[in-house]
C-alpha positions in Angstrom: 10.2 -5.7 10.9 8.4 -8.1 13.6 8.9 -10.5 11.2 12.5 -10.6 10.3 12.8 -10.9 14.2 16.7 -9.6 14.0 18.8 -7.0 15.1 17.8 -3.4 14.1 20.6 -2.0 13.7 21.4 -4.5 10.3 17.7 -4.0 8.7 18.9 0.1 9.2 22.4 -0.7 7.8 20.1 -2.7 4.5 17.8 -0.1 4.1 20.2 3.4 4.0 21.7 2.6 0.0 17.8 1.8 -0.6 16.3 5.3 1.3 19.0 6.8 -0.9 18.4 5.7 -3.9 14.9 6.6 -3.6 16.0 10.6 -2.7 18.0 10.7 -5.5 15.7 9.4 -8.1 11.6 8.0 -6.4 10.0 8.0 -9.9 12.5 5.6 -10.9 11.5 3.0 -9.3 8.8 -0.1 -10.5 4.9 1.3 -10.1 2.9 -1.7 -8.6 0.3 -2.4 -11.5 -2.9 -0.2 -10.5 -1.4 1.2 -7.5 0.3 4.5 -6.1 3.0 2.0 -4.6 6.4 1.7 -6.1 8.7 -1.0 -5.0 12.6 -1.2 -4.1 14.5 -4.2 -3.7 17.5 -4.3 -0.6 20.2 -6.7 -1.1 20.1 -9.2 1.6 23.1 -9.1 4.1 23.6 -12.7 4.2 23.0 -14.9 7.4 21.1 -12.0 8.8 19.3 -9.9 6.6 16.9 -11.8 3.8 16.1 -9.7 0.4 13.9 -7.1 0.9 11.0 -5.3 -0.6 10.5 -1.0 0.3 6.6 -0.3 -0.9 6.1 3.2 -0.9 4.5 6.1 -2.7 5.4 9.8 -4.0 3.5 12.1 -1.7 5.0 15.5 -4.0 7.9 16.6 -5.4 9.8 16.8 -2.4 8.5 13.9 -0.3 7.7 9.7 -0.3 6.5 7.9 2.6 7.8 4.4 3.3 4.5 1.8 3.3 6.1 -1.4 4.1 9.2 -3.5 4.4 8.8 -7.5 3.3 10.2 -10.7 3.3 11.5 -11.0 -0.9 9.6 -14.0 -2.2 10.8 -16.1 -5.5 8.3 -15.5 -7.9 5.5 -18.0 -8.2 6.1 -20.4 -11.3 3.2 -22.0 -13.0 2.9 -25.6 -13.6 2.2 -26.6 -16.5 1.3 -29.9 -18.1 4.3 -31.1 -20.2 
């Protein structure tokens, strides 16, 4: 979060549909490739909040731990010669 550098109380108000989603369903969500992680996306809450990204893993049927909350980047798209 030291990197959003904004109020609190908006990244909590961005990440509560995302926490959840994960309750209801964890093993829905993407599996990073060769990984335990999975990833969830948060809308942004725009002018304050940018896209996020929610890493975290299954620990058991009853429990995930959140890894880490990101900045959303575009994807990356390779030049190529035309």
């Amino acid at each position: 979060m030291r990197e959003l550098q904004t109020d609190t109380r908006r990244v909590d108000e961005v990440l509560e549909p995302v926490e959840y989603a994960i309750a209801q369903d964890a093993e829905s969500f993407h599996q990073v490739q060769d990984t335990p992680l999975r990833i969830a996306v948060a809308d942004p809450f725009p002018g304050v909040i940018p896209r996020l990204w929610i890493y975290f893993t299954i620990d058991d049927e009853d429990y995930c731990t959140l890894r880490a909350v990101r900045r959303a980047t575009p994807p990356q798209v390779a030049e190529t010669d035309g």
